[in-house]
C-alpha positions in Angstrom: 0.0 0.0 0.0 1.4 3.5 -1.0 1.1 6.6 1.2 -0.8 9.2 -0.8 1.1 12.0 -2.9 1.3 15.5 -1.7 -0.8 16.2 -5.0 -3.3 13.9 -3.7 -3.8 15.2 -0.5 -3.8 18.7 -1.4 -6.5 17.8 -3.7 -8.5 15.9 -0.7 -7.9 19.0 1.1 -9.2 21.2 -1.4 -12.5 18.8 -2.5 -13.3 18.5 1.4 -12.7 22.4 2.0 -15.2 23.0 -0.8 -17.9 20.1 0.5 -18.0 21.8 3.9 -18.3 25.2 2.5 -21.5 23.9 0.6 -22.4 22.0 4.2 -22.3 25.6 6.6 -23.9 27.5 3.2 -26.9 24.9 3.2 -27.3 25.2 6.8 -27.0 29.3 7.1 -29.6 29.6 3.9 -31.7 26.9 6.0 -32.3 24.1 3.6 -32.4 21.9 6.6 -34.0 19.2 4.5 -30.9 19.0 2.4 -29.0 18.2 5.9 -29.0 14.9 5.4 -27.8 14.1 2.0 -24.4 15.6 3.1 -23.8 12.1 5.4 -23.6 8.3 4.1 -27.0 6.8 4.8 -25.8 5.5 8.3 -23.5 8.4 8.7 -23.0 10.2 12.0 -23.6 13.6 13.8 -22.9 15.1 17.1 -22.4 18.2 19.1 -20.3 18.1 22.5 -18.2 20.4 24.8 -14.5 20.6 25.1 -14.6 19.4 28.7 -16.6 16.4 27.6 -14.9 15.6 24.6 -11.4 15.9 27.3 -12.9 13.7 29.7 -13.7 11.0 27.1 -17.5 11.6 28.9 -20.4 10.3 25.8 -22.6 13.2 26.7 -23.9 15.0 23.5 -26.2 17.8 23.3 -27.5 17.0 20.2 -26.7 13.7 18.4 -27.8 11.6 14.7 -27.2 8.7 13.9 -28.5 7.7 10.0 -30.6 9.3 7.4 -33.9 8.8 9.4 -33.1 10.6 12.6 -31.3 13.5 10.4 -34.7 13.8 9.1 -37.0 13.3 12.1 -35.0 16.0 13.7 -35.5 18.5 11.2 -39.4 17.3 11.0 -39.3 18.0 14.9 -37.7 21.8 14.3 -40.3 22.4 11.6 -43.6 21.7 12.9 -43.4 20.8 17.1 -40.2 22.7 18.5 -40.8 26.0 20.0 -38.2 28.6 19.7 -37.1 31.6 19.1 -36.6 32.4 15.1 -32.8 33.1 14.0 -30.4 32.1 11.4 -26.5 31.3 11.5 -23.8 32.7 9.6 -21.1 30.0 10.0 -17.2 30.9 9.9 -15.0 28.3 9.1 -11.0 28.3 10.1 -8.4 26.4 9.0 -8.6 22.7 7.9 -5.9 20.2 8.7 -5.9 16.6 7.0 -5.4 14.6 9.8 -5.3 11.1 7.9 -6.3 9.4 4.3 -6.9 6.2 4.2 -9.2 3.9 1.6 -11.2 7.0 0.3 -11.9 8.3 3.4 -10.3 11.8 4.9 -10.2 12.3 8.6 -10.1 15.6 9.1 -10.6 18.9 11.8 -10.9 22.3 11.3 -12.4 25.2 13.7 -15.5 27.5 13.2 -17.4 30.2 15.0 -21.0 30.4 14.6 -22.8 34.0 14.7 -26.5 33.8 15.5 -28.7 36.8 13.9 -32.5 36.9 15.5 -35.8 38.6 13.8 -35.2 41.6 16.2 -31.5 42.2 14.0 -29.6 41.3 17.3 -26.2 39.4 16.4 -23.9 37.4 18.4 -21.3 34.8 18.4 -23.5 32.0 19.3 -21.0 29.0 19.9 -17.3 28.8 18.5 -15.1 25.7 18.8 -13.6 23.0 16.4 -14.9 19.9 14.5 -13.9 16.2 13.7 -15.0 15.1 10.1 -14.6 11.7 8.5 -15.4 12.6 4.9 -15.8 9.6 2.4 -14.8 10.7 -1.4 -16.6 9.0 -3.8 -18.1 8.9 -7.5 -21.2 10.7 -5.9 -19.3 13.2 -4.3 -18.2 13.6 -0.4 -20.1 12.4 2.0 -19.5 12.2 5.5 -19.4 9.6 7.6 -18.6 11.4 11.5 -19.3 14.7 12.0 -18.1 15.8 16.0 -18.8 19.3 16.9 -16.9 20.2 19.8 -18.0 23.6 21.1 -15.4 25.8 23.4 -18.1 26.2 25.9 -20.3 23.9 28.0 -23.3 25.8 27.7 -25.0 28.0 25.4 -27.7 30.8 26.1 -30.4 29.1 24.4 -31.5 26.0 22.7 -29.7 24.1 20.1 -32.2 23.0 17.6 -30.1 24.0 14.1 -27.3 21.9 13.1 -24.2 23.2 13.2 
């Protein structure tokens, strides 16, 4: 087995930059039905804190796993959650290719999310870093782990978008 090229994994590096970009866009113009298409069919989601994420601790504050609860949950925002209307404007950092291996990129990167209510306010609404597994394929990327691991432990209000 050969290790890959530095062509190669500046090209997996530049395909997974763009997928994520189309990922945060999809999410900030909310085409929350679309959220799902961006993971394999048994693909994974999850939002944490640092100090659980340090402590190895399995506590999530939001959590997928496959195409149907990706789907169910934006069914639940749309018609039975209760909250407060705002959008996100996600701001992506740096990526670093961790590992390729078999198709698959393992990657991380860190974002800050600003939150904009109806009422115009704005504010940095979580910031922190993710861990993406991000399959390349003939049908595109695909991931299959997404770990958001937010700086804070808490946030000032409920987490019901996707990050």
């Amino acid at each position: 087995m050969s290790l890959p090229t530095t062509t190669e994994k500046l090209m997996a590096r530049l395909t997974v930059e763009a997928f994520l970009a189309e990922y945060m866009l999809a999410l900030d113009a909310d085409r929350l039905e679309e959220w799902h298409e961006f993971f394999t069919e048994d693909g994974s989601y999850r939002v944490t804190t640092r100090e659980n994420a340090e402590l190895g601790l399995p506590l999530d504050l939001m959590s997928c796993k496959g195409h149907g609860m990706f789907k169910d949950r934006i069914t639940a925002l749309r018609t039975a959650n209760i909250f407060e209307p705002h959008v996100y404007c996600h701001i992506p950092g740096a990526l670093r290719v961790i590992d390729m291996k078999d198709g698959v990129v393992d990657c991380e990167s860190t974002f800050t999310v600003v939150r904009t209510t109806n009422h115009g306010d704005m504010c940095v609404f979580v910031c922190g870093r993710t861990h993406d597994r991000v399959k390349l394929g003939e049908a595109g990327p695909k991931l299959v782990t997404r770990t958001v691991i937010l700086d804070s432990r808490q946030i000032d209000t409920l987490l019901v978008i996707p990050l």
